[in-house]
SELO-12156 format. One record per residue (C-alpha): y, x, z; chain; residue number from 1. Coordinates in pm, 1 decimal, always signed. Layout:
Y; X; Z; A; NUM
...
REM end
This chain:
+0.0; +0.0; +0.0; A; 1
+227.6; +267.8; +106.8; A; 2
+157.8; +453.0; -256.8; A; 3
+214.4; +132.8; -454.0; A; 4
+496.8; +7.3; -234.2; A; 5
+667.5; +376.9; -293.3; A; 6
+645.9; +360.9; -647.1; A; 7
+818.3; +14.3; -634.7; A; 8
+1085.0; +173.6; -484.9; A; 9
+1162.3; +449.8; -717.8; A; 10
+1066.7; +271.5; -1064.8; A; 11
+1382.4; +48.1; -1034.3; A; 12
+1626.8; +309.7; -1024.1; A; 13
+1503.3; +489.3; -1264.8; A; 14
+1469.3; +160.3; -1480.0; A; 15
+1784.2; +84.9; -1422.7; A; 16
+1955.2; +440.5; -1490.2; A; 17
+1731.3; +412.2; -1884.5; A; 18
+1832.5; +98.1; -1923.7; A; 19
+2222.3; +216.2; -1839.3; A; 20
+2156.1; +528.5; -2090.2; A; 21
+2044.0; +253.9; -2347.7; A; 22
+2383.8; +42.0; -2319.8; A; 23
+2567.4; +375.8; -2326.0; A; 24
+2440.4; +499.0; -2636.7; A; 25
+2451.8; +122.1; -2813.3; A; 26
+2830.6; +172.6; -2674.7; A; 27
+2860.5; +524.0; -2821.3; A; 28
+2745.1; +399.1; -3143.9; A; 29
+2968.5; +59.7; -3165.1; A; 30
+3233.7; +277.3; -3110.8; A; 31
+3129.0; +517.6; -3397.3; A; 32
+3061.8; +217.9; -3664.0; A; 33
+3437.5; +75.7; -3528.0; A; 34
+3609.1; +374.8; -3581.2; A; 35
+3407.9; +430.4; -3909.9; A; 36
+3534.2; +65.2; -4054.8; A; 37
+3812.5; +120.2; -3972.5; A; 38
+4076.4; +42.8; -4209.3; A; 39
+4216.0; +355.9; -4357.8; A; 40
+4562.0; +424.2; -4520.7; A; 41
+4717.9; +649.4; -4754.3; A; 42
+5067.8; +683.7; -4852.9; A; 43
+5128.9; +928.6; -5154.1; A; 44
+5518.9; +1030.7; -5169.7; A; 45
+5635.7; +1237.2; -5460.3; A; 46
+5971.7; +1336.4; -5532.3; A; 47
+6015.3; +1465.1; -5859.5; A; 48
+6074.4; +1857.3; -5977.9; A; 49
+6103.4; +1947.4; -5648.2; A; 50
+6032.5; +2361.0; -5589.1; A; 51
+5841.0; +2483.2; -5363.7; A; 52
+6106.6; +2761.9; -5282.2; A; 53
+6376.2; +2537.7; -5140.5; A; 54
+6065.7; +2351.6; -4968.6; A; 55
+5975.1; +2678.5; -4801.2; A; 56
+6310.9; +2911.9; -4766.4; A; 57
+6550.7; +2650.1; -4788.9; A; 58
+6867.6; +2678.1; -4984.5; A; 59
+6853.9; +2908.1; -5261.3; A; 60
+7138.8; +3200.8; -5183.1; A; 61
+7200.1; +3267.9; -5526.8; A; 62
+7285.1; +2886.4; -5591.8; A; 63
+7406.0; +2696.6; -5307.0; A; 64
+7716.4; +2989.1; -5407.8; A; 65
+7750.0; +2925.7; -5780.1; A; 66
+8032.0; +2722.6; -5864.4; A; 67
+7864.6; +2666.8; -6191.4; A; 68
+7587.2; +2442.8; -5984.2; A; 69
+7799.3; +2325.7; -5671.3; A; 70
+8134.5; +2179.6; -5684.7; A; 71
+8210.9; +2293.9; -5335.4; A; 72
+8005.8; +2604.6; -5185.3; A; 73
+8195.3; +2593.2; -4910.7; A; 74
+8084.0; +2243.2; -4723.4; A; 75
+7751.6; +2316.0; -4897.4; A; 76
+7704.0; +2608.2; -4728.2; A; 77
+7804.0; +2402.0; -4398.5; A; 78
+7531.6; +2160.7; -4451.4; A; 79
+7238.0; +2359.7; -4518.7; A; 80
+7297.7; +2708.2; -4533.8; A; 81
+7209.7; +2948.8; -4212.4; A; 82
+7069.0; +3329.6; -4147.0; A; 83
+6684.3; +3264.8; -4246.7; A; 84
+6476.8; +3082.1; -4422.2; A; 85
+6333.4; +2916.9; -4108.3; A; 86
+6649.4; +2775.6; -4022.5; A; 87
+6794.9; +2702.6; -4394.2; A; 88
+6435.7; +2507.6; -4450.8; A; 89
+6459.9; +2306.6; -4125.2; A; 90
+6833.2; +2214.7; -4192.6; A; 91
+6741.4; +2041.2; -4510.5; A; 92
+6431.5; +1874.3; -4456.1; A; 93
+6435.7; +1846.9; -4057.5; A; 94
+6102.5; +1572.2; -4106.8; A; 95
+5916.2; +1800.7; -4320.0; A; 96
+5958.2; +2064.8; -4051.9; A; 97
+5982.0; +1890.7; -3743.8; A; 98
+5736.7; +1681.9; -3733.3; A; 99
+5494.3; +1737.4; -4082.3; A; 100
+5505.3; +2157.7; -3956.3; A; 101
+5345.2; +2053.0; -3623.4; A; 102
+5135.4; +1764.4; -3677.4; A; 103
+5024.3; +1841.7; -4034.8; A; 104
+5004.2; +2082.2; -4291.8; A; 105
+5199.6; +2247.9; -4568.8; A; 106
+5042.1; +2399.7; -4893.1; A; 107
+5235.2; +2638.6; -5128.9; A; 108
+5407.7; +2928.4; -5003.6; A; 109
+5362.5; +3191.4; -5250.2; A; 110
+5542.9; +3420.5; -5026.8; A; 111
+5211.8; +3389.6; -4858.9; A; 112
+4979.9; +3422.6; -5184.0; A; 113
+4946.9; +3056.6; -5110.7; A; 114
+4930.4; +2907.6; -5418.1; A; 115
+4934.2; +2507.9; -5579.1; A; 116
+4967.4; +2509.4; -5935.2; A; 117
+4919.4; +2232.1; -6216.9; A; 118
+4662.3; +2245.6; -6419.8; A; 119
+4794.5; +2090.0; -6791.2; A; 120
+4979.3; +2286.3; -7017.2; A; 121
+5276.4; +2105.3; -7043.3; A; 122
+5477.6; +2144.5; -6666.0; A; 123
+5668.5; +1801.1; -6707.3; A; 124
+5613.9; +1490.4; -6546.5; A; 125
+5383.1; +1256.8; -6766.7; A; 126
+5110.3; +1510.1; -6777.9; A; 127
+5143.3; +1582.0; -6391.7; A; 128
+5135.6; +1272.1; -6278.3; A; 129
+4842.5; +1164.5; -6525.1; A; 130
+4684.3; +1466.6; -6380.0; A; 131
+4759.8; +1397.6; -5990.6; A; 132
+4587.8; +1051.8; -6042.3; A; 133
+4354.0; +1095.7; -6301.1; A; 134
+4222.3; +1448.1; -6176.9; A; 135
+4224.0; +1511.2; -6573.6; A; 136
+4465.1; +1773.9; -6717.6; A; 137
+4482.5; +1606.2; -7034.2; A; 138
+4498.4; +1828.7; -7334.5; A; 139
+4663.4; +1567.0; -7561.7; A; 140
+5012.6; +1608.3; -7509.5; A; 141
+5169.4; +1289.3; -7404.1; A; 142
+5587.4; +1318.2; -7381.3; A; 143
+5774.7; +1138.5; -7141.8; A; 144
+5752.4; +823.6; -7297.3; A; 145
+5621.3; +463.6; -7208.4; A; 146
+5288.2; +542.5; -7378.6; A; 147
+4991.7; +352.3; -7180.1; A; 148
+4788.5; +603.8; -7054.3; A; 149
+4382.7; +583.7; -7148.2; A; 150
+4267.9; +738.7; -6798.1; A; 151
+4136.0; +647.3; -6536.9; A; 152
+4347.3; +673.8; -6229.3; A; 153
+4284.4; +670.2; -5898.3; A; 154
+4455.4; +356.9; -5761.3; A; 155
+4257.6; +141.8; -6026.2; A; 156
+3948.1; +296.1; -5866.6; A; 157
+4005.8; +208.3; -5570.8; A; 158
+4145.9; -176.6; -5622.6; A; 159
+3809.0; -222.7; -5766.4; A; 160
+3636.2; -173.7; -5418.7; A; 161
+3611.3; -449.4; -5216.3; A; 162
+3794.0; -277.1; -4897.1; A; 163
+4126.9; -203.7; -5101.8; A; 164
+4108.9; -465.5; -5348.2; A; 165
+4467.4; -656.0; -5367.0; A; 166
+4585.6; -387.9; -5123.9; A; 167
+4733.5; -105.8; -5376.9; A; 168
+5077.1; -68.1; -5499.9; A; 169
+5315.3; +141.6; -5646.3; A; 170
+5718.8; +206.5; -5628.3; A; 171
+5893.8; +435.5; -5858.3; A; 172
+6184.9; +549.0; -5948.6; A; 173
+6108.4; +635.3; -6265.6; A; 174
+6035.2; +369.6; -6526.6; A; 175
+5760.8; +559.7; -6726.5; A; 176
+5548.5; +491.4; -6413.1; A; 177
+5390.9; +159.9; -6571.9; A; 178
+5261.2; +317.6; -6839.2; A; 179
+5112.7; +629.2; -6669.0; A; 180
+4937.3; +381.0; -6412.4; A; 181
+4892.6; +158.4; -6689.9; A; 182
+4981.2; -158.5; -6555.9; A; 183
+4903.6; -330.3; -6879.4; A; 184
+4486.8; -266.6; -6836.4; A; 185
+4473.4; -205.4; -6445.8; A; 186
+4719.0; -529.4; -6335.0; A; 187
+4832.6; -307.5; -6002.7; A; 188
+5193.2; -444.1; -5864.5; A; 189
+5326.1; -134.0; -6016.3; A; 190
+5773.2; -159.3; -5966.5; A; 191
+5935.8; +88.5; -6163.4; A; 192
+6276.4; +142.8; -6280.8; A; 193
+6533.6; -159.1; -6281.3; A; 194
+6215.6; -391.5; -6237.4; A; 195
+6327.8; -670.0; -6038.0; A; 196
+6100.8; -721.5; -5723.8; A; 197
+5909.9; -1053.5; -5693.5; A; 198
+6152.0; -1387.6; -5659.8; A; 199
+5914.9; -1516.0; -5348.5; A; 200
+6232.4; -1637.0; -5128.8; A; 201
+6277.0; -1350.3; -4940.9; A; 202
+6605.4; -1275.5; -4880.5; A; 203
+6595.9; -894.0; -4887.1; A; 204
+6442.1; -914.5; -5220.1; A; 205
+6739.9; -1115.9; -5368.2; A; 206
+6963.8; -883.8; -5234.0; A; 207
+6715.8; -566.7; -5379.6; A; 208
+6742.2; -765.3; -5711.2; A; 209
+7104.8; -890.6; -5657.2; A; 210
+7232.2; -451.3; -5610.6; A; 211
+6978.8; -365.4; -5920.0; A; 212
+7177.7; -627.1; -6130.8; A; 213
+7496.8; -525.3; -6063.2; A; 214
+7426.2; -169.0; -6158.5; A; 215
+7599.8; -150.4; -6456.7; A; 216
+7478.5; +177.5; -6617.2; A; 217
+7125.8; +224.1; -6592.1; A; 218
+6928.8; +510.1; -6657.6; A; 219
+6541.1; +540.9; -6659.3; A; 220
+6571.6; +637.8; -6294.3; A; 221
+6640.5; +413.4; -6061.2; A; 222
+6843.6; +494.7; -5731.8; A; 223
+6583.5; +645.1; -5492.1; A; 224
+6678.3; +424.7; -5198.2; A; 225
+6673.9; +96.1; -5374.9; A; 226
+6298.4; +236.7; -5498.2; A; 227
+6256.3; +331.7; -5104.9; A; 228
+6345.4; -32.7; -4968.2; A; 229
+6136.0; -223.8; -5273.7; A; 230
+5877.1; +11.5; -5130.5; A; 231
+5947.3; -89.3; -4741.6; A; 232
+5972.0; -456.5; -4794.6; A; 233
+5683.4; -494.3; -4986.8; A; 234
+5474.6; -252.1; -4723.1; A; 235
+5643.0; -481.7; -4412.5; A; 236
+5520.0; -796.3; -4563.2; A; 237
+5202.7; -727.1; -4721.9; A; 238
+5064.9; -437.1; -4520.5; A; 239
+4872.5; -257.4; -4822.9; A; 240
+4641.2; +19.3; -4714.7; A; 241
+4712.5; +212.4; -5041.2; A; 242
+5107.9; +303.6; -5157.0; A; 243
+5247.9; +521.1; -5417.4; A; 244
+5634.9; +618.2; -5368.3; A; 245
+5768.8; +835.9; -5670.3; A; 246
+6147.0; +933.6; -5625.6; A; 247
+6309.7; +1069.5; -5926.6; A; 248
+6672.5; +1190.6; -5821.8; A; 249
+6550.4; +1543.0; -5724.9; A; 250
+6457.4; +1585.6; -6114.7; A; 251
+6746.1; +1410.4; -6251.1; A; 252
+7042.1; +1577.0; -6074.8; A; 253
+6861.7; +1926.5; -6129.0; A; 254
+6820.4; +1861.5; -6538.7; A; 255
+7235.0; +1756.7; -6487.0; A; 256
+7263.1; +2094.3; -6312.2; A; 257
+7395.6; +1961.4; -5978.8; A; 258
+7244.5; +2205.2; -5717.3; A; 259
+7464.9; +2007.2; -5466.7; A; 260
+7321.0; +1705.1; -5539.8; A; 261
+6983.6; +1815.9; -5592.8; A; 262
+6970.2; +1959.3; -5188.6; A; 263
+7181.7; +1655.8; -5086.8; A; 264
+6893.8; +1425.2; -5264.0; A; 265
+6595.4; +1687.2; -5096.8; A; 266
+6760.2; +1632.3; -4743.8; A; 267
+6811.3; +1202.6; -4843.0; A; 268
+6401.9; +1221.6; -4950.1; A; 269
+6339.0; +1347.5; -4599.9; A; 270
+6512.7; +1094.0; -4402.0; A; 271
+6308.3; +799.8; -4570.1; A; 272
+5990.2; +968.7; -4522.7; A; 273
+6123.3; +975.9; -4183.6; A; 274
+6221.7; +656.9; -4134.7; A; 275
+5853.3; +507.0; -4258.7; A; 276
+5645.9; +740.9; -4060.5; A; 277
+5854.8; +633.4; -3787.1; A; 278
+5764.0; +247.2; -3913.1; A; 279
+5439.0; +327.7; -3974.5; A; 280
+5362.8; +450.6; -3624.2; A; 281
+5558.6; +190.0; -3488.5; A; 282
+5384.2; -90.4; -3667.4; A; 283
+5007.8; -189.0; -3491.7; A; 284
+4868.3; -236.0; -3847.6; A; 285
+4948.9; +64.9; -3967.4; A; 286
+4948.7; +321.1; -3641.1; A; 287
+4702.8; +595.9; -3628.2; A; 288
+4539.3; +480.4; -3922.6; A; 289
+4737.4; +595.9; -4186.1; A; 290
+4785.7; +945.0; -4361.4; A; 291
+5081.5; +1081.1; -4565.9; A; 292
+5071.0; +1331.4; -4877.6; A; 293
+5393.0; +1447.5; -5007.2; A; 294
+5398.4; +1668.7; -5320.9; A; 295
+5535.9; +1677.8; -5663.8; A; 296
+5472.1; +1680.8; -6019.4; A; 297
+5570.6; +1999.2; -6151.4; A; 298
+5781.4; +2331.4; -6049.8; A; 299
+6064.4; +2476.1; -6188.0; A; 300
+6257.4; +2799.6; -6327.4; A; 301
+6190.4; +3059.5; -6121.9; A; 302
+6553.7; +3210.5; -6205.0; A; 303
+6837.7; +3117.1; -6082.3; A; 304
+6981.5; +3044.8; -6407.5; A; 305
+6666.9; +2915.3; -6480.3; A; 306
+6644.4; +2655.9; -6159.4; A; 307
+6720.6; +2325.4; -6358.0; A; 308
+6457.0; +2363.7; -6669.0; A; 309
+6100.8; +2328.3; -6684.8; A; 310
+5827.5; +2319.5; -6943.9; A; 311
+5628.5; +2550.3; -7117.2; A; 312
+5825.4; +2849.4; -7155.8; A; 313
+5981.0; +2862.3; -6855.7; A; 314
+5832.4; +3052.8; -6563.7; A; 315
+5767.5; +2911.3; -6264.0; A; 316
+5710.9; +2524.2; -6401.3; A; 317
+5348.1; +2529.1; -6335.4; A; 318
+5396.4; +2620.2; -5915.4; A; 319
+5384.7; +2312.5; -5709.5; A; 320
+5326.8; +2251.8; -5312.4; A; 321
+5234.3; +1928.5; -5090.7; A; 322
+5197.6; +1815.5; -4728.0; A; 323
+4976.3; +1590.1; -4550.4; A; 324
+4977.9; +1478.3; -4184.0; A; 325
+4758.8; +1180.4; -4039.3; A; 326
+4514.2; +1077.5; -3842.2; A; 327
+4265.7; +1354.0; -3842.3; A; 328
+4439.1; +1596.7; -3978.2; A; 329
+4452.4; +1924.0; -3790.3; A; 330
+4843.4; +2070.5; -3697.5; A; 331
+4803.0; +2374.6; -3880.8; A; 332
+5182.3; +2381.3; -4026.8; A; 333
+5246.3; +2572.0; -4263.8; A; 334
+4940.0; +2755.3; -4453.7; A; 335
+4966.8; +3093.5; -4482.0; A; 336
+4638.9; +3154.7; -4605.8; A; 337
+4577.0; +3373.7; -4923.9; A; 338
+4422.2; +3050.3; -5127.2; A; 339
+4443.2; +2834.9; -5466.5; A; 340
+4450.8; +2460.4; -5487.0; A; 341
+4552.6; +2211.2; -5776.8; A; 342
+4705.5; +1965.5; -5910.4; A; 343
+4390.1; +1793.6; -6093.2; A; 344
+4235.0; +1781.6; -5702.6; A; 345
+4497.2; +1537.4; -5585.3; A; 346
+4264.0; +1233.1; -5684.9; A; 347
+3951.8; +1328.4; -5550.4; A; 348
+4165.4; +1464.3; -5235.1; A; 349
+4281.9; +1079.7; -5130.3; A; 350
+3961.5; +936.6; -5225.9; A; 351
+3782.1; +1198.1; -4969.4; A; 352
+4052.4; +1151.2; -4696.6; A; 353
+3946.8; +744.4; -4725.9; A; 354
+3611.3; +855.6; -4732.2; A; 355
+3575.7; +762.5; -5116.2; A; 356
+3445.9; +986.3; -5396.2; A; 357
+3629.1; +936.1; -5717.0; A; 358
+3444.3; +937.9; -5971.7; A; 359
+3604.4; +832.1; -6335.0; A; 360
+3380.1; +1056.7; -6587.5; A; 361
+3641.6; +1318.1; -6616.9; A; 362
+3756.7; +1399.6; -6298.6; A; 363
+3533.8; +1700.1; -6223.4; A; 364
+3812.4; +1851.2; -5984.9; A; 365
+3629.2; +1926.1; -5621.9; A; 366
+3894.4; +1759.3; -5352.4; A; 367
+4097.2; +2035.4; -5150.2; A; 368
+3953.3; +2146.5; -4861.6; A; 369
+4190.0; +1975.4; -4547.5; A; 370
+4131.4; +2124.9; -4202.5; A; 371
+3984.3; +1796.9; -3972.1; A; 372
+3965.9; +1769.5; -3612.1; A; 373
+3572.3; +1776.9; -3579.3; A; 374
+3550.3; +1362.9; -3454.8; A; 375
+3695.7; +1308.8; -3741.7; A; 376
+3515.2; +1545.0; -4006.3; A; 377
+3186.5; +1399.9; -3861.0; A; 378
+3310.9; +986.3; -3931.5; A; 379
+3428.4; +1182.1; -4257.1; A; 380
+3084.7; +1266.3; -4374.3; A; 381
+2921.9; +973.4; -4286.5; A; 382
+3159.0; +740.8; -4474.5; A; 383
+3134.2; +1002.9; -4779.4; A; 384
+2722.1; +936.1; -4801.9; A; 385
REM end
């Protein structure tokens, strides 16, 4: 009795303590499949022509001096000029270094043998951007011209599964942008250009619309900040998980030879990537689940009288640079890391960071290897299988 009544005794702890371990581990792994199905977001912000050396060293001493390029050195040197490169960088893109340099990380400092480049021939913006969302240099030369593009991008691919469906869209500046996303064949709510936002009663759309109108010479690139709030309405009141933002004035003001304007536009970029980080961490739909990557389409001139061209012949058009920072994302800063990545990687990059692989028959391009927390790398490679 004493044996049997002994055993009694110690069986129900130790039933209870496997039965505890058993509810843990169900725990553990309903937390896993949560965090898993999640719904992830990805904002990709480009701002167009933008170098990598301003990105990195900040005003460019050789310009931000040249009357020929700034109407008044003086105050420009006021705003963003300063002792080193650290500083000069900071001053003009205080969000990019702030916040991006300590939470995320920064690609492209050659200084560093750090290296982004783009991949097609060409170095302007058609083929970049058909070969940031495509991952397909294209070797048929398409100009900058509303010609609907034949490949596959990567916002098509993923409307067409089930978890993004309805919940991609696009904002540029630029007007060409319908046609490179091909809007025609893929039906994404692609706004670019003067294209008047959706008349669905809401009163900051009229007034988007209503400032748009009254615009009375139009080029093919729209103000940035009326591209920025389309973008921020639409993103407040129909919470898509997938959003491209192309700005334009970067490119414009530097092919009109404004260096003043071109910094003053660099420094305006930064504050609206500011203020929606700061929305989207503010915002319980949106916090903690959603990842940035800022880039461009192509570089530019390498010389300073050089800065404002790009293309084929001119050095330095090929040399490009990005940023990411989200959840997951180790706070590396700035890479210094003797490395190459490209442009044709972008697409298969966002797919992996949603845990996608993109797959359109001619994007071959591997995605770039982004340092992960290890939680994160794990829920990573489980979604990728």
């Amino acid at each position: 009795m004493l044996g049997l009544y002994s055993s009694s005794i110690f069986a129900k702890p130790i039933k209870m303590k496997f039965v505890f371990c058993c509810y843990s581990l169900l725990i553990s792994a309903a937390a896993i499949a949560q965090s898993d199905s999640s719904p992830q977001n990805i904002f990709i912000i480009t701002t167009d022509g933008f170098r990598w050396q301003e990105v990195f060293t900040g005003a460019d001493s050789d310009l931000i001096s040249n009357p020929r390029y700034v109407d008044d050195t003086a105050l420009l040197k006021q705003l963003y000029w300063d002792s080193t490169a650290e500083l000069r960088r900071q001053k003009l893109m205080p969000f990019l270094w702030n916040i991006v340099a300590k939470q995320g990380q920064l690609y492209g400092n050659r200084l560093y043998e750090n290296k982004v480049n783009v991949s097609n021939f060409y170095k302007i913006s058609y083929p970049g951007y058909n070969e940031m969302f495509t991952g397909y240099p294209d070797p048929v030369f398409i100009p900058n011209i509303p010609i609907y593009n034949r490949n596959t991008n990567i916002f098509e691919y993923l409307n067409s599964k089930k978890e993004y469906s309805g919940k991609v869209a696009a904002f540029s500046s630029w007007n060409i942008f319908s046609a490179i996303l091909n809007k025609r064949r893929t039906h994404l709510p692609v706004n670019s250009g003067y294209e008047n936002l959706p008349d669905d009663s809401s009163y900051n759309n009229e007034m988007i619309n209503v400032s748009q109108d009254l615009i009375v010479h139009k080029k093919n690139t729209r103000y940035d900040l009326l591209t920025y709030l389309s973008a921020r309405e639409y993103i407040e009141h129909n919470q898509p998980k997938v959003v491209l933002i192309g700005f334009g004035e970067t490119d414009e003001f530097a092919h009109g030879k404004r260096y003043d304007l071109y910094l003053q536009q660099a420094a305006n970029v930064d504050k609206m990537i500011a203020e929606l980080w700061y929305f989207v961490q503010t915002n319980s739909f949106y916090r903690n689940k959603t990842t940035f990557i800022i880039t461009t389409d192509h570089g530019r001139g390498k010389n300073p009288t050089a800065w404002y061209k790009h293309g084929i012949l001119t050095k330095g058009s090929g040399e490009t640079w990005f940023a990411v920072i989200g959840p997951g994302i180790s706070g590396r800063g700035e890479i210094k890391s003797d490395q190459q990545n490209y442009q044709k990687q972008m697409a298969s990059t966002i797919a992996s960071l949603l845990g996608e692989q993109f797959d359109s028959g001619k994007n071959n391009a591997d995605p770039i290897f982004i340092p992960m927390t290890t939680g994160y790398n794990m829920a990573l490679s489980r979604q990728s299988k």
